[in-house]
C-alpha positions, 0 to 999 in steps of 0.5 A, spaced: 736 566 331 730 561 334 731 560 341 733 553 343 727 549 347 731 548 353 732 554 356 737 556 362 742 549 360 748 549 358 751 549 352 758 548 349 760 549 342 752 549 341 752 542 345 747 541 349 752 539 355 750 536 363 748 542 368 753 539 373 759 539 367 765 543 370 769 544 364 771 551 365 769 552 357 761 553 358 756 558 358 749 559 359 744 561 354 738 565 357 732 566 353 727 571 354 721 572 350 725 571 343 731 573 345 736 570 347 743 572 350 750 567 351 752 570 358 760 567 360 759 564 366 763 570 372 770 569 373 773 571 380 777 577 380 784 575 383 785 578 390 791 583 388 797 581 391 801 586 395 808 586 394 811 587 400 816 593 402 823 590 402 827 593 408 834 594 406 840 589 410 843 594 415 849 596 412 854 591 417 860 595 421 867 590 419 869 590 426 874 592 431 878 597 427 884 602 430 884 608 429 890 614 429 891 622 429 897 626 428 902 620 426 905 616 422 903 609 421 910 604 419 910 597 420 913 590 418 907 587 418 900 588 415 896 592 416 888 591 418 883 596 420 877 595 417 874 602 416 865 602 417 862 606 412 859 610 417 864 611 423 863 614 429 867 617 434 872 613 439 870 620 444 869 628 443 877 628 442 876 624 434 873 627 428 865 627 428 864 627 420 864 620 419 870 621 415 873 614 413 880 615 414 885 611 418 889 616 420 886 624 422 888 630 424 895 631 420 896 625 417 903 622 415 905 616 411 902 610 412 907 604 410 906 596 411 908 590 407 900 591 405 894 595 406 887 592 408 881 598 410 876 593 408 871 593 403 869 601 405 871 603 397 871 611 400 876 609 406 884 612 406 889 611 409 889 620 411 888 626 407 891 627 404 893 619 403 900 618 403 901 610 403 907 606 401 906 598 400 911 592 399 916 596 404 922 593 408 923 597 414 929 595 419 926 599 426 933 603 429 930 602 437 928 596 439 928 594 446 934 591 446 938 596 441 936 602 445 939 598 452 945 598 448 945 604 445 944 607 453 949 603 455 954 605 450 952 614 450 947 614 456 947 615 463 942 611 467 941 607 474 938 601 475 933 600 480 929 594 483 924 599 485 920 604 482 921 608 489 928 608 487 927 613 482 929 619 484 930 625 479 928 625 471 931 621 467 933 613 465 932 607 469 934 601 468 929 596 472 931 589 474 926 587 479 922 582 480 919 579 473 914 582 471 913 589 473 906 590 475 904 598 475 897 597 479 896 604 479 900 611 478 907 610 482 908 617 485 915 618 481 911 618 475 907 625 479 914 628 480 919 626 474 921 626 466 923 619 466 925 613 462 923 606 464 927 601 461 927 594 461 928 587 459 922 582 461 915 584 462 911 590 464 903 590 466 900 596 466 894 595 471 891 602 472 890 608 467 896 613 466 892 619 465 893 623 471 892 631 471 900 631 475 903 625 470 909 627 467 912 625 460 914 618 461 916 612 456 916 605 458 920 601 453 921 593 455 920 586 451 912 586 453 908 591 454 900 588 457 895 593 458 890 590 462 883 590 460 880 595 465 884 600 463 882 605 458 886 611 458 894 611 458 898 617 457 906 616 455 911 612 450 910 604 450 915 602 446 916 593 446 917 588 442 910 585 443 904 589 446 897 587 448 891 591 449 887 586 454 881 583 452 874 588 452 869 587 447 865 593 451 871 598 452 876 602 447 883 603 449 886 610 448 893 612 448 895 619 448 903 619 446 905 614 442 905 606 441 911 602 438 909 594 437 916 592 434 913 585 433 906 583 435 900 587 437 895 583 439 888 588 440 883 584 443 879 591 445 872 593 441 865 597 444 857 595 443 857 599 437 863 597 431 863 603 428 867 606 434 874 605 433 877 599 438 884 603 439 885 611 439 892 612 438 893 621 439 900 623 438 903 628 442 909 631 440 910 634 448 912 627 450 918 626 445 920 634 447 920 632 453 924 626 453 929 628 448 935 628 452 934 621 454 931 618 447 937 621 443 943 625 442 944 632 442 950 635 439 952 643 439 957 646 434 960 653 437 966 657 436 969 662 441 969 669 437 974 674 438 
């Protein structure tokens, strides 16, 4: 190969082209003596590009949820308690292994028209999971049947005044509407009671001292203020509401009843933490058999 005349030009195609041409198909012939050499002319080596390091979307708790222990769960309406994946404990009385159930401990049916736990695909009703769908249930005590049933069977006192309470058993309030129990009435210290009544009870303070009796208060409304945090007994009504507390869960030792509404408007700063904490507690009902039922016996004299 002769080396051309013009040395250190740019070709293209063995043409003599313009040094100041940009077309990105040139190349520079070098000749040296008498070699000569195409050299391509350099292409920048791109900067790699680092992929960024995804970071996952925290996995999202549902919101406020309730959660019960050693019950049953029995409702007209549907029920929704969205279970978190990871759930924590309401307090060091609940389970602590993030288990995905709605009812703990020994848990017993569940039933409701229909079933909501949320997009948890590991939630359950309990374990073992008893659920029952698509129910009509007909309750046996709502507050009104109850007045009725203790009229009829039951030996009770009406009262304008919880200090007219006065031994254990039923009492029959007819004062001024609503009843506001504003902190623990002493006769709840000293006696077994039933506190029945017709209109409205505000429960404005915590039942949960050490000297509290078995009570159970059962009336058309039962509205738990939204301070309080712990209550100790049976509430049975019609309509029950929690108070509104987006910082403060509700706890109820005993058993709650809402015969046609509950309105829970509790949760905490953290939404795995169950909202409302229902623990069953047997003694109470024990306690208060006399009252809430009927008890027959059966006996024959021996000769």
């Amino acid at each position: 190969m002769s080396c051309p005349n013009h040395h250190d030009d740019i070709y293209q195609s063995n043409q003599l082209i313009s040094e100041n041409n940009n077309n990105t198909n040139t190349y520079r012939i070098t000749c040296i003596t008498n070699t000569c050499q195409c050299v391509l002319p350099e292409t920048p080596t791109p900067t790699p590009t680092s992929t960024p390091t995804m970071t996952p979307t925290p996995t999202q708790a549902p919101g406020a949820w309730i959660k019960l222990k050693d019950s049953s769960f029995n409702s007209t309406n549907s029920l929704t308690s969205k279970i978190p994946y990871v759930p924590a404990p309401f307090d060091s009385y609940d389970d602590n292994d993030q288990s995905p159930y709605f009812i703990i401990g020994s848990s017993g049916l569940a039933g409701a028209p229909v079933i909501n736990l949320g997009i948890n695909g590991s939630a359950k009703t309990g374990n073992p999971e008893w659920k029952a769908t698509n129910l009509n249930t007909s309750y046996k005590m709502t507050p009104a049947l109850f007045y009725s049933y203790v009229k009829a069977r039951k030996e009770y006192k009406k009262i304008t005044n919880l200090n007219e309470i006065t031994a254990d058993g039923i009492y029959y309030y007819q004062g001024a509407n609503p009843l506001s129990i504003n902190s623990i009435p002493t006769e709840f210290n000293s006696f077994k009671i039933v506190l029945l009544s017709s209109g409205t009870v505000n429960i404005n303070s915590d039942l949960n001292g050490a000297n509290l009796k078995s009570i159970a208060i059962i009336a058309d409304t039962i509205n738990f203020s939204s301070s309080t945090s712990q209550e100790n007994g049976i509430f049975i009504a019609n309509t029950i509401t929690t108070g509104n507390n987006n910082i403060l869960g509700l706890k109820i030792n005993g058993n709650l009843i809402a015969q046609s509404v509950f309105t829970r408007e509790r949760g905490w700063a953290d939404l795995n933490r169950p909202s409302v904490f229902i623990v069953f507690k047997p003694n109470l009902y024990i306690d208060l058999l006399p009252y809430l039922s009927t008890a027959n016996y059966e006996w024959r004299q021996l000769q």
